[in-house]
N, C-alpha and C positions, 0 to 999 in steps of 0.2 A: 858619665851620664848615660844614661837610658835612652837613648835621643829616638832608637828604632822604635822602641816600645810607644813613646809620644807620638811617632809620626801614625801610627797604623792606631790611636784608640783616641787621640785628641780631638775634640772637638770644637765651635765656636765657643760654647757655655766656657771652658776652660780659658779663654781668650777674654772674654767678657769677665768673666770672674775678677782674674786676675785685676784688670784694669780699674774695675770697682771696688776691687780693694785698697788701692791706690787711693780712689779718689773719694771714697768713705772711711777707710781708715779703720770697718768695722767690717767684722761677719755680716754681725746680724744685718746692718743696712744697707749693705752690699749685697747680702740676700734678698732683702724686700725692694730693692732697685730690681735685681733682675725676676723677681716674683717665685722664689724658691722659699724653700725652708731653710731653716739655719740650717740643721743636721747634713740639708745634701749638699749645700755650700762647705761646708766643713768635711765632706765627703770628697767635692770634687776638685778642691787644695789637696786634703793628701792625698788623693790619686796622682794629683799633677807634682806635685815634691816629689814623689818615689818614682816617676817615672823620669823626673829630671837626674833626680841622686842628691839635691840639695834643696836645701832650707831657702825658699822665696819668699817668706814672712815670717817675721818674728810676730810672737803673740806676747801679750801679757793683759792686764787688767785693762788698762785704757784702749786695749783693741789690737792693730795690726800693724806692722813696720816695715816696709819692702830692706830689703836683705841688696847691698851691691849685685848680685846677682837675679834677683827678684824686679828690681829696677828695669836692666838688661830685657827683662825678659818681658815686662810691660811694655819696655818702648818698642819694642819689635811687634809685639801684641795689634799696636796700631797699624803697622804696616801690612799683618796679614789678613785683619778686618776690613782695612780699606781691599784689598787684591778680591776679598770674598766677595764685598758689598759692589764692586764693579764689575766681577763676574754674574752676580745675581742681576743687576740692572743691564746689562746685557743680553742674558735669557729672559727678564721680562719684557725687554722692548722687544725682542725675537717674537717674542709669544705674544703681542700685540700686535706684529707687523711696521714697526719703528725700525729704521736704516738704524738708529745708532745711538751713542753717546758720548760727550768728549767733555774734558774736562781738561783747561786751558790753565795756565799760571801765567799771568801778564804783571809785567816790568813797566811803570812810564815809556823807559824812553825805548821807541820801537815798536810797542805795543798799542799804544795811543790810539791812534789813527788805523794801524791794519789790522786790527784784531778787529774792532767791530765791522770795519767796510766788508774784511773777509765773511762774517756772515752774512750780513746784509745781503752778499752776493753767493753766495754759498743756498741762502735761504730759496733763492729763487728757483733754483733745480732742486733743491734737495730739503724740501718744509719739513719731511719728519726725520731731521738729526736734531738729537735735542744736543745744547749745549750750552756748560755752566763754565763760569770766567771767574775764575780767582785772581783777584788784585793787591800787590802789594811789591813788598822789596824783595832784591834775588835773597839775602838771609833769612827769611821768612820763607820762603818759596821752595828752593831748592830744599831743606829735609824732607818737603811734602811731595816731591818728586820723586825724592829716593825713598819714602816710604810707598810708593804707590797709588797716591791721593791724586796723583795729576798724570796726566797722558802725556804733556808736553808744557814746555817753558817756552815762552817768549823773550827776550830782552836785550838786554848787552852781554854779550859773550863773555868779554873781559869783567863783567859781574862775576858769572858763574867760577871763572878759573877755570885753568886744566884740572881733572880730575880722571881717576879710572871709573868711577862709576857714574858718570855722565860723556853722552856724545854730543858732542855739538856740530850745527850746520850752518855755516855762515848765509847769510840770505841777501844781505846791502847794509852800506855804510849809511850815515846818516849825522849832521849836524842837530845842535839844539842853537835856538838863538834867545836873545833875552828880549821881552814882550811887555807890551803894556794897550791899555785901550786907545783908539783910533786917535782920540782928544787929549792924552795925557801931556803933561804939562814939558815933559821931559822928552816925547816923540819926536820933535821938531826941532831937538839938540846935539846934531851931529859932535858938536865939540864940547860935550857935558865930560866935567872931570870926574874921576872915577871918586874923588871925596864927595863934588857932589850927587853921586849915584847912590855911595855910600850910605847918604844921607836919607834917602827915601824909603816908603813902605817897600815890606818885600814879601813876596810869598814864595818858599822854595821847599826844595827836596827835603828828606829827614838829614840830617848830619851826620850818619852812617855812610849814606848812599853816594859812590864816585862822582856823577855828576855834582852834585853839593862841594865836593870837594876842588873839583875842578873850578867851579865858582869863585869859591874861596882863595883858590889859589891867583886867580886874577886881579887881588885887591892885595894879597902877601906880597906877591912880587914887588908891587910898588911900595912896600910898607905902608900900607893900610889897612885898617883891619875891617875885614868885611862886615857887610850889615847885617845884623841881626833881623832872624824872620821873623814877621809880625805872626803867620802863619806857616805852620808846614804840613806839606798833602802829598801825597802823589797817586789824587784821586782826579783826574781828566777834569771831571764834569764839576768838583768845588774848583778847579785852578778856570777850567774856561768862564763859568757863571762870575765869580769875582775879579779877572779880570775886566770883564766885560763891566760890569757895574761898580766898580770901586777902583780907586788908584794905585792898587798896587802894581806891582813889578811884579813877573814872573817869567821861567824858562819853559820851552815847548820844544817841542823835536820842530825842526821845518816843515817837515810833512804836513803836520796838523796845524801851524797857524797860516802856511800856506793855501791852505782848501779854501774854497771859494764860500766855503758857510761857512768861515772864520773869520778869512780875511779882509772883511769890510770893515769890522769892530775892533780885529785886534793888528796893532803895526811891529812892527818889528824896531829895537831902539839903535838908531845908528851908530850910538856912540860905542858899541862890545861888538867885536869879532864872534865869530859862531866860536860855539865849542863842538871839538872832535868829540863826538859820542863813538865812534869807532864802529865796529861790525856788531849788527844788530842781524839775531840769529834763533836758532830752537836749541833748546838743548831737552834732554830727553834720556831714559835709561837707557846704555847700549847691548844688544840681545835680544832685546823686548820689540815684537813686531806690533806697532800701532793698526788697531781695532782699523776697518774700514771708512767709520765716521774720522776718526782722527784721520785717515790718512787725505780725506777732500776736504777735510777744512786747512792741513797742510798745502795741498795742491792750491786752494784757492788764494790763498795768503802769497805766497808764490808767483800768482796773478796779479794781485792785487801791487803788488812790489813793482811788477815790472812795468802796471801802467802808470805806478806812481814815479819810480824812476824815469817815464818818458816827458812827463811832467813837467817834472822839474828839470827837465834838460833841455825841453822846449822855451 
């Protein structure tokens, strides 16, 4: 492959191209997505073929076919658009006079509770970091880290796994416990058996996600089979609003049904032991030095920990 030749003449257009061929399947419309003529789209493929040394689309009559290789070279495509599109938003916050940008990847558990207070209080010293919060599971999460879509992860460490192209920093441990509204009928059933737990609405994790499993594991053990979720989220604000007004069941990190703007509405059920949620941490590409906004909304998160750990030990 030509790789020297790519590096010293490639551009975004060839990055874009590519991607839109993918995802149009045609020249032509792939051209008029990115406002080109067909000829120079057809121009700027084989420029990018010859400088590869192979074939990244097959053509025929119905359009364009990414090629095993071609593929490759799309999905990487994203990750150097994202590295571009974050260095560009960097130099225009510069050029506006903006401290910053950060872009978070948040996990339920861990993330819940310190991710927004760390702005909240972040916001206070420092109003022009802007900062965008990406929510979901660590599989969903993590390739967008290692593509360079995200500055930094949130969550359960034992999510992410060891890996060499992630570092991790342990921050605090942290239990989840199982919840229901202040009035629920089952609140007040220290010796509720776990068939009749079984039996109730429930709102839980995706069935991927360890915590879920861990759940599930607590009704296996006794040969039972756990209850099926009426709903599943692990969006904060649909788990807090419905618990708070409907009967289901659900799990929360402590932290968060602990807080004093929770914990009037919502109790904790005393019939389940906490579950170990383990080390709740950042994980992050290692080598990659975090932007200066990332690195105070790190530091405040950090703060945030330690007064929430005094907390709860209070």
């Amino acid at each position: 492959m030509k790789l020297d030749r790519l590096e010293r003449w490639a551009t975004v257009r060839h990055f874009r191209l590519a991607i839109a061929l993918v995802e149009y399947g045609s020249i032509l419309h792939a051209a008029r997505s990115m406002h080109l003529s067909q000829p120079t789209a057809s121009k700027l493929l084989q420029d990018l073929e010859e400088a590869v040394g192979a074939r990244l689309f097959m053509r025929s009559r119905r359009g364009v076919t990414p090629t095993e290789l071609g593929r490759a070279f799309v999905e990487r495509s994203h990750g150097v658009l994202a590295q571009i599109d974050h260095v560009s938003h960097a130099i225009d916050a510069l050029g506006r006079g903006y401290s910053g940008r950060v872009t978070v990847g948040c996990v339920l558990t861990g993330s819940s509770y310190l991710v927004p207070a760390a702005i909240a209080r972040l916001r206070s010293s420092r109003p022009d970091i802007r900062i965008k919060i990406v929510d979901g599971v660590s599989a969903e999460l993590i390739p967008r880290l290692i593509a360079g879509e995200l500055d930094f992860l949130i969550g359960r460490l034992s999510d992410v796994g060891s890996s060499p192209v992630v570092a991790q920093e342990a921050l605090f441990s942290e239990n989840a416990i199982i919840v229901g509204r202040h009035d629920h009928p089952l609140a007040q059933q220290p010796d509720a058996t776990l068939e009749t737990l079984a039996g109730a609405a429930w709102m839980l994790p995706h069935a991927e996600t360890t915590l879920r499993k861990q759940f599930d594991n607590l009704f296996y053990r006794q040969s039972i089979d756990p209850p099926h979720a009426t709903i599943e989220t692990v969006s904060l604000f649909n788990i807090l609003w419905l618990l708070r007004q409907t009967d289901l069941l659900g799990i929360l990190p402590q932290s968060v049904a602990f807080d004093p703007v929770y914990s009037a509405e919502i109790v904790r059920l005393p019939a389940f032991e906490p579950l170990l949620l383990g080390q709740i941490g950042i994980s992050r590409l290692p080598g990659v030095t975090l932007s200066p906004a990332a690195q105070a909304l790190v530091q405040t998160l950090r703060e945030v920990i330690d007064d929430t750990s005094q907390a709860l030990a209070g």
